[in-house]
PLY file of the C-alpha trace (Angstrom):
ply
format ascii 1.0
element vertex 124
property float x
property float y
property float z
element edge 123
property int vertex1
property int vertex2
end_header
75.50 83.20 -109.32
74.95 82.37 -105.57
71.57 82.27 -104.99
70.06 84.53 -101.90
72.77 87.39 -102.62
72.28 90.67 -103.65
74.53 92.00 -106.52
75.33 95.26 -107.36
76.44 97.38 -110.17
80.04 96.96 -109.45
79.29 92.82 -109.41
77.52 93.96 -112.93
80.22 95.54 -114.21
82.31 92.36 -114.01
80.52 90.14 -115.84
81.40 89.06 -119.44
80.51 91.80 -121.82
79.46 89.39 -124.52
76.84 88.12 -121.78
73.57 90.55 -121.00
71.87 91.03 -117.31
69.73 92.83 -116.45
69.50 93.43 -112.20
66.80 94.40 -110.37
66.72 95.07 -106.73
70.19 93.05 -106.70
68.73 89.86 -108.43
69.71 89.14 -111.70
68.21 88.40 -114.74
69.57 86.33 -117.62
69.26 88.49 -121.37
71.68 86.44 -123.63
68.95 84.89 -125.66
69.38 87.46 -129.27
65.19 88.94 -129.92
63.42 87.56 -132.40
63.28 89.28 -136.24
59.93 90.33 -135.42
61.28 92.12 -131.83
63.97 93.51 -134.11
61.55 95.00 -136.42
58.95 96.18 -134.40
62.70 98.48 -132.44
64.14 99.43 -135.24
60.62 100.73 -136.95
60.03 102.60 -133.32
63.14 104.06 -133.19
63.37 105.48 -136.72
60.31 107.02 -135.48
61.31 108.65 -132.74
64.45 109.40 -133.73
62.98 111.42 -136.42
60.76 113.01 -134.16
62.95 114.28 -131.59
65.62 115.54 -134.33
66.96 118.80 -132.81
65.00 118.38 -130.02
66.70 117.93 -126.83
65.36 114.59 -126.00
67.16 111.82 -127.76
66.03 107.55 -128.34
68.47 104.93 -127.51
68.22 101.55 -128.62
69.19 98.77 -125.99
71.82 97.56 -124.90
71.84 101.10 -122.52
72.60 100.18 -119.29
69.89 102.41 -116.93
71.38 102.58 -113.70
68.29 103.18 -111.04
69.74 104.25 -107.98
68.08 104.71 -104.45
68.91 108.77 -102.99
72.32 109.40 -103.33
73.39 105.45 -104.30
77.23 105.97 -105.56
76.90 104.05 -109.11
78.73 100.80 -107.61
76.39 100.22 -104.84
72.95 100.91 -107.55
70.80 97.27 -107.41
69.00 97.64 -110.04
70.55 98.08 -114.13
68.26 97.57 -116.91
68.19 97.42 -120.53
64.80 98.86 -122.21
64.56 98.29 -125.33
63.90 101.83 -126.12
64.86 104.98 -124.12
64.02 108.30 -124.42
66.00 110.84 -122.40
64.98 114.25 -121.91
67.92 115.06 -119.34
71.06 115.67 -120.85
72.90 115.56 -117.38
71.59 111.75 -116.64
73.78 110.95 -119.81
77.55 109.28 -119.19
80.16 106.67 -120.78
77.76 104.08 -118.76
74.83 105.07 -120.24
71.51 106.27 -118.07
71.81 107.60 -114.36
68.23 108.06 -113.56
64.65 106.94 -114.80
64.67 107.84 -118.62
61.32 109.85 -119.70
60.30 107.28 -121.84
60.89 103.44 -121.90
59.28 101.06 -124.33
60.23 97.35 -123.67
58.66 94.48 -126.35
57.18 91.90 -124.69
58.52 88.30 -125.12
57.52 84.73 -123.53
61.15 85.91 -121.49
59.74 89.36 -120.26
56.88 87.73 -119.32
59.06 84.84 -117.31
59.93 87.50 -115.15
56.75 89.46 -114.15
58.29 92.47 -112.29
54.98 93.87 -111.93
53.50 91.69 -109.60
0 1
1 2
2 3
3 4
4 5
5 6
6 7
7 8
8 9
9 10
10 11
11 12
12 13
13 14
14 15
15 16
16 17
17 18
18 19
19 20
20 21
21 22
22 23
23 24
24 25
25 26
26 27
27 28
28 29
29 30
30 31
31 32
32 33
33 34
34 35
35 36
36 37
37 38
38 39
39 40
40 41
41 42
42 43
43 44
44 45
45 46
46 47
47 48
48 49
49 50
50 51
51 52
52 53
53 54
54 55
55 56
56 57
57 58
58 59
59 60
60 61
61 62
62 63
63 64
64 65
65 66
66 67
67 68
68 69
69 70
70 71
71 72
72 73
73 74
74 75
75 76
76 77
77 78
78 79
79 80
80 81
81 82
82 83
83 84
84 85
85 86
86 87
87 88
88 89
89 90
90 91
91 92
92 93
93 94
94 95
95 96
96 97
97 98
98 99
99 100
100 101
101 102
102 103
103 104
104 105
105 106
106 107
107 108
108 109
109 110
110 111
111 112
112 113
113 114
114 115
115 116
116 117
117 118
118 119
119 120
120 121
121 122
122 123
């Protein structure tokens, strides 16, 4: 990656596939590392939940990886800087729903913290 550039979605979208990123304002973020059991329980128990809430409801969970493409106005999808992969997304909006995943801020995300999340402190 060259450092001081911007990427996009379209850079995004030609990376390996066996590789996970996550970009936010056109930096990206290394995900390959695989979560911990522990990670993987705490998702999967928080997703049967809500999975079993929302059936027939017309909000539906998603388990990561669900690319969440957060444009700015009208961004065309190649141009979006900023992809990421919550852990857990609930989507209310059946129309923010393609064959990429998530156009849009989901109505719910829930994201497990790790000593990696916290490497990356996107809310300072």
């Amino acid at each position: 990656m060259k450092t001081g550039y911007l990427y996009t979605y379209a850079d995004y979208l030609s990376w390996p596939e066996e590789e996970r990123w996550e970009l936010i304002g056109g930096v990206p973020y290394d995900m390959t590392p695989a979560p911990s059991t522990r990670h993987q329980e705490i998702l999967g128990e928080l997703h049967r939940l809500f999975s079993q809430y929302l059936f027939c409801k017309p909000c539906k969970a998603y388990l990561s990886p669900v690319d969440v493409r957060l444009p700015q106005g009208d961004d065309k999808d190649e141009g979006v800087l900023s992809v990421v992969q919550p852990d857990l997304s609930v989507i209310c909006d059946r129309t923010k729903i393609d064959e990429r995943g998530c156009k849009g801020a989901p109505d719910l995300i829930i994201e497990i913290l790790s000593p990696s999340t916290n490497e990356k402190r996107f809310w300072r």
